[in-house]
C-alpha positions as CSV (number, residue, x, y, z in Angstrom):
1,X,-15.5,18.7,-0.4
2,X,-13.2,15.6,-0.9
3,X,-11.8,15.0,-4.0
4,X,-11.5,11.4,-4.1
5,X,-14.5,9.4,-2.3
6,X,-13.9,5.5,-1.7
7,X,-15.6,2.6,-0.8
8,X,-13.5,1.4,2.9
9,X,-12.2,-2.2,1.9
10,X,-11.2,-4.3,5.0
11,X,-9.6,-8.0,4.9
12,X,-11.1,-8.2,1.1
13,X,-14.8,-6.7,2.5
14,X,-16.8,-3.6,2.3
15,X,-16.4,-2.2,5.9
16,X,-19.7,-1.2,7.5
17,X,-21.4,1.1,9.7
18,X,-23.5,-0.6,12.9
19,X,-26.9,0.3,10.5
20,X,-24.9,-2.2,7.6
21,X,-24.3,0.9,5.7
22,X,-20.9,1.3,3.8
23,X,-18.3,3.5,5.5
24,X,-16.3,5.9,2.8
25,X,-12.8,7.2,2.7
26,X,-11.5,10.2,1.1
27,X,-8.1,12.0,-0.2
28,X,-5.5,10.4,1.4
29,X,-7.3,7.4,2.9
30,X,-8.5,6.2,-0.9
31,X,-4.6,6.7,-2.6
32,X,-3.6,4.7,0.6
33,X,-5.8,2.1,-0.1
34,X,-5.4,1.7,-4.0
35,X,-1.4,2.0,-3.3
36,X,-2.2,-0.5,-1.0
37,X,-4.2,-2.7,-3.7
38,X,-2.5,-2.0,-6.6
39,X,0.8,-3.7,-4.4
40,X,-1.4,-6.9,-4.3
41,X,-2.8,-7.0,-7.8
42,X,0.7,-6.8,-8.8
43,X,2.0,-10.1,-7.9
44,X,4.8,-8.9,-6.6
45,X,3.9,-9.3,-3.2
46,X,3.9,-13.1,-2.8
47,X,7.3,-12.8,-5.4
48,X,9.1,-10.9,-2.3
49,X,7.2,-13.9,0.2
50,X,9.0,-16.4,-1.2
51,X,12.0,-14.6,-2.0
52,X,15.2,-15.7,0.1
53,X,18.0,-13.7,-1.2
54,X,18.4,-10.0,-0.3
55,X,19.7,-8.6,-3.6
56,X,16.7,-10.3,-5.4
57,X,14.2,-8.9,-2.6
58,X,15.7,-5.5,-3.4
59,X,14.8,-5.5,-6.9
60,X,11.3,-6.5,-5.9
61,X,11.3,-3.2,-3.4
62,X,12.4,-1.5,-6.4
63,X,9.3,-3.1,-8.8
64,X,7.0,-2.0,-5.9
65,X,8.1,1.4,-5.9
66,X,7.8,1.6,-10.0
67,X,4.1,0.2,-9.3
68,X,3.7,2.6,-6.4
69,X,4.8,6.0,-8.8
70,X,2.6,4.9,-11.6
71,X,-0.5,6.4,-9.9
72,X,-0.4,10.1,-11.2
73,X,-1.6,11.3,-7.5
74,X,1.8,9.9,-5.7
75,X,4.6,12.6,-5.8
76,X,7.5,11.2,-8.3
77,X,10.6,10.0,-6.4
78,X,8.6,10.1,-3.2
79,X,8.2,6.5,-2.4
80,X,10.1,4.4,0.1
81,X,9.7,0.5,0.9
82,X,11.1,-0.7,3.4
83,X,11.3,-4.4,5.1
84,X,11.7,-5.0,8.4
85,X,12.0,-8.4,10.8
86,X,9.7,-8.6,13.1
87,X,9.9,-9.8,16.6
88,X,8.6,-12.9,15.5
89,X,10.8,-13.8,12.5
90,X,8.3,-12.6,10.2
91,X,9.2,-10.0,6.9
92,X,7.1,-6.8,7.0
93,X,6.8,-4.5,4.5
94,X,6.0,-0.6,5.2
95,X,5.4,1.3,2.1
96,X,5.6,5.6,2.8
97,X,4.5,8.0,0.0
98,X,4.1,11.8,-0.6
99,X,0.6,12.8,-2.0
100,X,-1.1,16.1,-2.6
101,X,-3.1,15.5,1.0
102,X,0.4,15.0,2.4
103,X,2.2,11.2,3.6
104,X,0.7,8.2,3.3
105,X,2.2,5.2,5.1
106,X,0.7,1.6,4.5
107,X,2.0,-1.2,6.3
108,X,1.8,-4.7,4.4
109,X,2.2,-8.0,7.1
């Protein structure tokens, strides 16, 4: 039996089965998601957006992360963000964390 049940939140909807009925996550799949959530409430996401310099940008990371370790079901110390480039000059942000259900990796565009 899951521990954690969610309702699955897509592009800011409920996702749905083919009858229109909600789809649920569990474990892993809902601390994903709030990490995932909690890293957009937080305001620091469109900070690190319009962020130029890399030493400022750092310390943003570094604010995610402290938002990231608040939730008691992430492993303290266990949270990486990381930015990359893309292909097409565009910042990405992949966010890895350890949880009781093992690694979660969320990937912010």
């Amino acid at each position: 039996m899951a521990k954690y049940i969610d309702l699955k939140v897509d592009n800011d909807d409920i996702s749905t089965d083919a009858a229109g009925q909600p789809l649920l996550v569990t474990d892993r799949d809902v601390i994903a998601q709030d990490v995932n959530h909690s890293i957009r409430e937080s305001g620091f996401l469109t900070d690190f957006i319009g962020e130029r310099n890399a030493q400022k940008r750092a310390l943003i990371r570094k604010k995610m992360r402290m938002v990231i370790e608040r939730d008691n079901r992430i492993v303290p110390g266990s949270s990486i963000v990381k930015e990359a480039m893309t292909n097409t000059k565009t910042i990405s942000l992949t966010i890895s964390a350890e949880t009781e259900f093992g690694p979660i990796t969320v990937g912010i565009y």
